[in-house]
MMTF fields as JSON, N, C-alpha, C and O atoms, coordinates in Angstrom:
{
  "mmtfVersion": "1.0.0",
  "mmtfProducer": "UNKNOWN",
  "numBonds": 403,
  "numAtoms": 404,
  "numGroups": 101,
  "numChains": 1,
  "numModels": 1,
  "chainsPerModel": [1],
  "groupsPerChain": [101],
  "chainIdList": ["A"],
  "bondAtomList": [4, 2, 8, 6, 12, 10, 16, 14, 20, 18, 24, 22, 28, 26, 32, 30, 36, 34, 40, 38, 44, 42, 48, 46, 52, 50, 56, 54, 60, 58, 64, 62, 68, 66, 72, 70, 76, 74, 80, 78, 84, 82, 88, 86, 92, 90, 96, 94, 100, 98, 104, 102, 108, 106, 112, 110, 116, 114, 120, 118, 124, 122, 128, 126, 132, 130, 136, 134, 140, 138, 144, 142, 148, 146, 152, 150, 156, 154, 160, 158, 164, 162, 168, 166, 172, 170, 176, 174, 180, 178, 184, 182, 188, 186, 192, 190, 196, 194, 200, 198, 204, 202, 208, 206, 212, 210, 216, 214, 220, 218, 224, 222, 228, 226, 232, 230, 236, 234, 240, 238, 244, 242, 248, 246, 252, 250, 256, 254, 260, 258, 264, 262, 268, 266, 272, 270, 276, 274, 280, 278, 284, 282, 288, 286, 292, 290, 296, 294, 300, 298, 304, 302, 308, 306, 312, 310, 316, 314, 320, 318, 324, 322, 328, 326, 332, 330, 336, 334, 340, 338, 344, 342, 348, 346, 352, 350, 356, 354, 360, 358, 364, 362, 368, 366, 372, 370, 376, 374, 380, 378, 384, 382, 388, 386, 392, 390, 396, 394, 400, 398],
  "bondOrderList": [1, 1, 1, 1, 1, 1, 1, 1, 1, 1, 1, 1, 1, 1, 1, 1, 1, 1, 1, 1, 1, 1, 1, 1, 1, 1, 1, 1, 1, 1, 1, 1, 1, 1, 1, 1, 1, 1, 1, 1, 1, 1, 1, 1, 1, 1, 1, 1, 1, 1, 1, 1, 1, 1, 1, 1, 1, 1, 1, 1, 1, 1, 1, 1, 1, 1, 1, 1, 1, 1, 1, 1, 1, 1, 1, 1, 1, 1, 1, 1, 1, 1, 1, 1, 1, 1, 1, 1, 1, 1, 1, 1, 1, 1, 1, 1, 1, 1, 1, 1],
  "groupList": [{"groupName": "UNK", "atomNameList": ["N", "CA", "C", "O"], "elementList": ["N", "C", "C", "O"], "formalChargeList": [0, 0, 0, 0], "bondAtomList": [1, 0, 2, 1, 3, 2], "bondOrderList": [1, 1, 2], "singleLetterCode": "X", "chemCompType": "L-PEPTIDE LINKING"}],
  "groupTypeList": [0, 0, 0, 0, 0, 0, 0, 0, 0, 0, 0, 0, 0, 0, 0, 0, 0, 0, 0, 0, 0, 0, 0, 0, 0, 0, 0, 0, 0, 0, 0, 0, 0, 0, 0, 0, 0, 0, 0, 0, 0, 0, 0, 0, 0, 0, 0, 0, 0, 0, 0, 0, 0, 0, 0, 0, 0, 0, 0, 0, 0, 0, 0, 0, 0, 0, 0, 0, 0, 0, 0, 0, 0, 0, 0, 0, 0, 0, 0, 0, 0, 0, 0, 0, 0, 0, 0, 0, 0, 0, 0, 0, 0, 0, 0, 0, 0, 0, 0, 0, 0],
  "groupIdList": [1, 2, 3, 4, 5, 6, 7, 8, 9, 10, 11, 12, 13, 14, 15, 16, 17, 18, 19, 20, 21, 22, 23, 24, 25, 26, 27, 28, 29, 30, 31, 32, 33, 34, 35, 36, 37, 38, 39, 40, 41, 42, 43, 44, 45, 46, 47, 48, 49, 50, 51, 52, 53, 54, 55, 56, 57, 58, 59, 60, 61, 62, 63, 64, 65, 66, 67, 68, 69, 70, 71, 72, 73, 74, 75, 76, 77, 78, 79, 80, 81, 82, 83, 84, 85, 86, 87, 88, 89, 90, 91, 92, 93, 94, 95, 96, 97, 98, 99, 100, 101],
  "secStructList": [7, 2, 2, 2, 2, 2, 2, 2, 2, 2, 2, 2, 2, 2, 2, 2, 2, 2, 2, 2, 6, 2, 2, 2, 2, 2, 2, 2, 2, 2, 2, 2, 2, 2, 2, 2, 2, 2, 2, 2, 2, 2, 2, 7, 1, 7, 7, 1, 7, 4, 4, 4, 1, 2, 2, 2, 2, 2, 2, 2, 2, 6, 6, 2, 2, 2, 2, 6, 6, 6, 6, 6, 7, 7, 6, 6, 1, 7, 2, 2, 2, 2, 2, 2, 2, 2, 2, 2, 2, 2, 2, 2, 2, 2, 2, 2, 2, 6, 6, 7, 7],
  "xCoordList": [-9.338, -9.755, -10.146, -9.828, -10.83, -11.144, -9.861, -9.628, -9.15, -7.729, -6.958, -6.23, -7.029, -6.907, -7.055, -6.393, -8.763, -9.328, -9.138, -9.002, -9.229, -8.756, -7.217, -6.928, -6.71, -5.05, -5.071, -4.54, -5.713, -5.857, -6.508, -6.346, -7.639, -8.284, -7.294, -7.01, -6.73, -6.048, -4.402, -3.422, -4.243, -3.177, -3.874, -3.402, -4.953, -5.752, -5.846, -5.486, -6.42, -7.238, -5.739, -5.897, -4.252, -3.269, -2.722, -2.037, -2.861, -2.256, -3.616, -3.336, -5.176, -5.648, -5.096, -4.983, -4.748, -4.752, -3.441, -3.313, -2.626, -1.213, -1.097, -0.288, -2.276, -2.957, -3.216, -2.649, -4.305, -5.08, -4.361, -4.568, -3.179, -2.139, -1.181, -0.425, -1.245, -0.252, -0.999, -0.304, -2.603, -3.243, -3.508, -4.093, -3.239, -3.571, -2.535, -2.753, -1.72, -0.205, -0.067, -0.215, 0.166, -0.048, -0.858, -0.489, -2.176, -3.623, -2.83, -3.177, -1.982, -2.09, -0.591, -0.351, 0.295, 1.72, 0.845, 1.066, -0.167, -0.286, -1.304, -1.561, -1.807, -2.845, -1.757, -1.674, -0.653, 0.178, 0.928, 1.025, 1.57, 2.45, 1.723, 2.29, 0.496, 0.407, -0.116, -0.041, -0.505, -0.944, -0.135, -0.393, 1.447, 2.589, 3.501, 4.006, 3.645, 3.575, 2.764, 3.362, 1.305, 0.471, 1.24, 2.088, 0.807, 1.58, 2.868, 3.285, 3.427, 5.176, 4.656, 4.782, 4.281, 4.162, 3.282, 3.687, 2.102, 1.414, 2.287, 2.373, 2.972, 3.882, 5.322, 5.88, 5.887, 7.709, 7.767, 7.173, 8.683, 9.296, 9.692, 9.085, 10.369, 11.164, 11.089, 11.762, 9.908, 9.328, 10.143, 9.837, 11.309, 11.512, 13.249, 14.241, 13.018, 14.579, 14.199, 13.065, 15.506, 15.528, 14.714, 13.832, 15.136, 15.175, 13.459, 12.952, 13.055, 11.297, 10.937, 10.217, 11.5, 11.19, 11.793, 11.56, 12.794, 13.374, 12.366, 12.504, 11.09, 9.884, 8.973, 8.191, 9.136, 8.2, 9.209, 8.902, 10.725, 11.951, 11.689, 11.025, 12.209, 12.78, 11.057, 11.102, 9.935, 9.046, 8.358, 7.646, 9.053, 8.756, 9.436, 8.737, 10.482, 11.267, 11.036, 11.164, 10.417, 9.719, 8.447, 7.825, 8.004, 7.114, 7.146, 6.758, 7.949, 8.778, 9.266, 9.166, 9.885, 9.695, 8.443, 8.341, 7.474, 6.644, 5.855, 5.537, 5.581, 5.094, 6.5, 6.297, 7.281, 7.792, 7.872, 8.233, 7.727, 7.132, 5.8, 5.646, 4.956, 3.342, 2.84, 1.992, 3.786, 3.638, 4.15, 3.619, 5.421, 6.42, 7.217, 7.2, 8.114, 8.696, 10.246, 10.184, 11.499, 12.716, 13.882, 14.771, 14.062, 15.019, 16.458, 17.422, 16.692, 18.023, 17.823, 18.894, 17.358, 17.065, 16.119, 15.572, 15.357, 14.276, 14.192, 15.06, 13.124, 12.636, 14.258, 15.067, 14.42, 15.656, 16.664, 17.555, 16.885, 18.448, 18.219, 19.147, 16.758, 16.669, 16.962, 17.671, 16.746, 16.632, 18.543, 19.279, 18.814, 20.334, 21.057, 21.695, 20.745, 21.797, 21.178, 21.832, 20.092, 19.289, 20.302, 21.286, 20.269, 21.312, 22.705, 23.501, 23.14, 24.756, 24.632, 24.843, 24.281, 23.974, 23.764, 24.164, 23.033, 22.585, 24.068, 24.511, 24.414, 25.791, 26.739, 27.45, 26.947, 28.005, 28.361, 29.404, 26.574, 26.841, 26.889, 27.15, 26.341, 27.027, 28.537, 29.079, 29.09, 30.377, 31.097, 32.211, 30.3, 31.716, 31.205, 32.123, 29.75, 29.253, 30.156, 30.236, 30.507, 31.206, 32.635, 33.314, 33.305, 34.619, 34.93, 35.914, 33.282, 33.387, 32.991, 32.366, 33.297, 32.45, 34.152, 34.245],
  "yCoordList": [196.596, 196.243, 197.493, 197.613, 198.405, 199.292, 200.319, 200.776, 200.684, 201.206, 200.624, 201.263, 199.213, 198.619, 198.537, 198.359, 198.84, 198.604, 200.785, 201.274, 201.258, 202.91, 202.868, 203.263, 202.45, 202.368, 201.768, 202.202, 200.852, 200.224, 200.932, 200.754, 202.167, 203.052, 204.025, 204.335, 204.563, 205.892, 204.883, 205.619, 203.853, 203.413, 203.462, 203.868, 203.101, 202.732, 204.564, 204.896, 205.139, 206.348, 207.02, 208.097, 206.897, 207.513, 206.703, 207.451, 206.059, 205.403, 205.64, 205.304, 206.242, 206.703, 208.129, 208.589, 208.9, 210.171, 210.167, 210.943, 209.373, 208.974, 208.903, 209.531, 207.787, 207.535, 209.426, 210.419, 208.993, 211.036, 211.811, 212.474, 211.487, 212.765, 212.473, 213.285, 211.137, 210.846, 211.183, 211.642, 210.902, 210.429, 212.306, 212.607, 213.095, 214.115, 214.608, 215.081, 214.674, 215.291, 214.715, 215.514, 213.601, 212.797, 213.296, 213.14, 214.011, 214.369, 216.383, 217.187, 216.464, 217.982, 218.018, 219.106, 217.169, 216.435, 216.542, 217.614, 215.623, 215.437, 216.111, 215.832, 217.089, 218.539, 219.54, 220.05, 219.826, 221.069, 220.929, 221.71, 219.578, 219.187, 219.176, 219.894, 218.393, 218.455, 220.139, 220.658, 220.494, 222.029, 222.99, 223.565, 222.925, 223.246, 222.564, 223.318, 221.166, 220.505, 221.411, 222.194, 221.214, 221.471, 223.186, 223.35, 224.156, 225.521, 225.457, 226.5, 224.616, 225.243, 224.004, 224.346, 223.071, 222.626, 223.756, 224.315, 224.215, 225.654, 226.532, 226.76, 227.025, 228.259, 228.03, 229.099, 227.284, 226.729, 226.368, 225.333, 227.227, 226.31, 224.912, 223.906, 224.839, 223.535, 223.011, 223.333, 221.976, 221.363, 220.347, 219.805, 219.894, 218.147, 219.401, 219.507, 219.865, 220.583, 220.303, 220.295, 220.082, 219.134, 219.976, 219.511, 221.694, 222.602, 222.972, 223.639, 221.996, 221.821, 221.144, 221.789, 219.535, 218.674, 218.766, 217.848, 219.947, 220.023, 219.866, 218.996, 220.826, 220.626, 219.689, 219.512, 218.655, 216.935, 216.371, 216.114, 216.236, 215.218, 215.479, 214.7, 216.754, 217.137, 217.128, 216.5, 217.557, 216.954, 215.684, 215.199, 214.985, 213.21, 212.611, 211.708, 212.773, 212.467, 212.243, 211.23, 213.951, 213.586, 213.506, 213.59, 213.333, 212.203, 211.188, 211.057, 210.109, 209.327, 208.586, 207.382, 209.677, 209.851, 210.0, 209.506, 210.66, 210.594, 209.062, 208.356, 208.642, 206.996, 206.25, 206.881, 205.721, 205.274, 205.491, 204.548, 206.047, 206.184, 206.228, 205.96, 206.477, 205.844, 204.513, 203.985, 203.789, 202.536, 201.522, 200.427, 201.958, 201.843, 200.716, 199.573, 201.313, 200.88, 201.462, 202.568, 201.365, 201.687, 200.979, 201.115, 200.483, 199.538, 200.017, 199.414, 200.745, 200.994, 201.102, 200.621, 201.322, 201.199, 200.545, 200.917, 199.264, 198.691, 197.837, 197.989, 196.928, 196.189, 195.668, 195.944, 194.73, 193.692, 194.339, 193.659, 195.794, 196.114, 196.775, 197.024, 197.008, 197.415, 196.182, 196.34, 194.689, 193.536, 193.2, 192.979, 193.249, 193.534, 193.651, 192.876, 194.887, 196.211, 195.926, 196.118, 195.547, 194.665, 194.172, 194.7, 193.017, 191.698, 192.092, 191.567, 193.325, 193.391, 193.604, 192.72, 194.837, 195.366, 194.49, 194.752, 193.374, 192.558, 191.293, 190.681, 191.313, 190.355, 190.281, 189.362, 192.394, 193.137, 193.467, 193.718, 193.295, 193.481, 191.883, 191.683, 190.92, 189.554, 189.61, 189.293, 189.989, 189.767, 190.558, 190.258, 192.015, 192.713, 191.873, 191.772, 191.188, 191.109, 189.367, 188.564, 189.182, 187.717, 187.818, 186.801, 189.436, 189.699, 189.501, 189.006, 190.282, 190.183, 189.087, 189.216, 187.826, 186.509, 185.892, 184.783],
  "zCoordList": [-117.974, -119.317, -120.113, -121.296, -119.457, -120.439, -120.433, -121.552, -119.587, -120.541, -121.389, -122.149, -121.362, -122.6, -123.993, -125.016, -123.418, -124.643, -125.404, -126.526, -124.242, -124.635, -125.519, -126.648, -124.845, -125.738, -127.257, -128.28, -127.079, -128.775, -129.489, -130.696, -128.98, -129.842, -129.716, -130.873, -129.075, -129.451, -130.159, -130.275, -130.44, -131.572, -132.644, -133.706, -132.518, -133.955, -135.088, -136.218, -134.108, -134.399, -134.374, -134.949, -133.957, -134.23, -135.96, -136.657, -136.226, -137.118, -138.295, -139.446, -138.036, -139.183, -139.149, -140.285, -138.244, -138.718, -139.626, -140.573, -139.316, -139.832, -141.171, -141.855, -141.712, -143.154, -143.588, -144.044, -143.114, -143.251, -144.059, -145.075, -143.133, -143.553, -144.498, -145.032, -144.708, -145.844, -147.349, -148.255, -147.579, -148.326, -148.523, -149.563, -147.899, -148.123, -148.638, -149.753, -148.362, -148.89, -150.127, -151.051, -150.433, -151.534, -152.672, -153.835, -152.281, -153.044, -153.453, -154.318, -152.605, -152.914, -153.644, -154.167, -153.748, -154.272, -155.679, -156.242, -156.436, -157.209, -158.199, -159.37, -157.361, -157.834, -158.255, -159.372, -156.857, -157.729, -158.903, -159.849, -158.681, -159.385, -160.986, -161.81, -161.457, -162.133, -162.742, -163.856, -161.777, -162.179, -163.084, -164.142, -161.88, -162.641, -163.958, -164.79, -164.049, -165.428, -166.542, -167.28, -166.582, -167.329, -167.643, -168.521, -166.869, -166.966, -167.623, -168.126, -167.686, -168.151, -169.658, -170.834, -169.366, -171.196, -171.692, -172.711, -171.136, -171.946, -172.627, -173.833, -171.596, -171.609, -171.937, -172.182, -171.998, -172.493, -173.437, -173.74, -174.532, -175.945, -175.23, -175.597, -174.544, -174.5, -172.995, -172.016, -173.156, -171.763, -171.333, -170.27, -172.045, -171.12, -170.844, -171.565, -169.973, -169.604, -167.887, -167.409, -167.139, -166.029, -165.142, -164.42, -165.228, -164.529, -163.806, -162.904, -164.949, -165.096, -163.73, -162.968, -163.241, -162.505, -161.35, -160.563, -160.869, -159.377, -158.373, -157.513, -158.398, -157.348, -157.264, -156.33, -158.931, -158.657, -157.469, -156.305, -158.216, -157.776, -156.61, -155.927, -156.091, -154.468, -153.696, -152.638, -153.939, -153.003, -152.889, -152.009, -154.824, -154.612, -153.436, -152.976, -152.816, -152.225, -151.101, -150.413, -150.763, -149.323, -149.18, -148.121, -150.309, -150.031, -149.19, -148.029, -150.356, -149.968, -148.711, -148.473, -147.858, -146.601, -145.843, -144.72, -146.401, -145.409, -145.7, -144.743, -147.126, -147.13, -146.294, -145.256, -146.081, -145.066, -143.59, -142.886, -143.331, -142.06, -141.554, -140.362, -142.15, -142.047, -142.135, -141.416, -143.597, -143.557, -142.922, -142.738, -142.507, -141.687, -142.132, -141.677, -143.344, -144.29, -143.953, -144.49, -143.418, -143.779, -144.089, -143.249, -144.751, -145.702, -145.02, -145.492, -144.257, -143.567, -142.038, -141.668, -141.251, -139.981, -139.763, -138.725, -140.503, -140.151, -138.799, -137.939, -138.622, -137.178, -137.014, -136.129, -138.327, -138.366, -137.996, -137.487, -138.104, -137.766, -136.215, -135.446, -135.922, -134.097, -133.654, -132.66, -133.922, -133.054, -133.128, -132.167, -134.188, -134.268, -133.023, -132.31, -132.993, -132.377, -130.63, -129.605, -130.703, -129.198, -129.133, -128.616, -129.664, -128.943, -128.912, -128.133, -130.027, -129.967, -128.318, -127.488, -128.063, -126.968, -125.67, -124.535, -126.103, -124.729, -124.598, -123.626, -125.819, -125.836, -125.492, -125.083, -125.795, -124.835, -123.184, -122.58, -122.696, -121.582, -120.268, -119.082, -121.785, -120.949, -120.729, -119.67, -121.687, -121.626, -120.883, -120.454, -120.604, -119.726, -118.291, -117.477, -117.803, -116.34, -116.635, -115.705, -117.472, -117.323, -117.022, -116.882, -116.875, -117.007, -115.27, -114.721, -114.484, -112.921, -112.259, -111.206, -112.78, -112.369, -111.708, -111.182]
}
């Protein structure tokens, strides 16, 4: 019982540091970012040019990535397509052990 009850704390306490680290990245995503915004509207005749938003876009992104996998969110390899590819798998190997019957 009590490695039991040890395993559910080190899932638990793995899945806050998990948070932790999302909520932190997230916090420093939205300090630089706006830091640098603010700097180039200061300093740029002409602020809405794309060349401005490559480092929001490309580290929104992985962001992105990192909130899906913390929350454990993937819209293309999700639970539904592991349970899938389970049964293809378990369906396939009825059928070849039904080939030696």
């Amino acid at each position: 019982m009590e490695n039991f009850n040890k395993e559910k704390y080190d899932r638990a306490k793995k899945q806050v540091d998990e948070l932790k680290g999302f909520y932190i990245h997230l916090t420093i995503y939205v300090v630089i970012n706006t830091f640098i915004l603010i700097n180039l509207y200061l300093h740029s005749d002409s602020f809405w040019r794309w060349e401005h938003f490559i480092t929001l876009g490309a580290w929104g992104i992985g962001l992105l990535f990192h909130a899906s996998k913390t929350f454990g969110f993937n819209p293309f390899l999700g639970k539904d397509w592991e349970e899938r590819q389970i049964q293809k798998f378990i369906d396939e190997d009825k059928e070849e052990m039904n080939k030696f019957k």
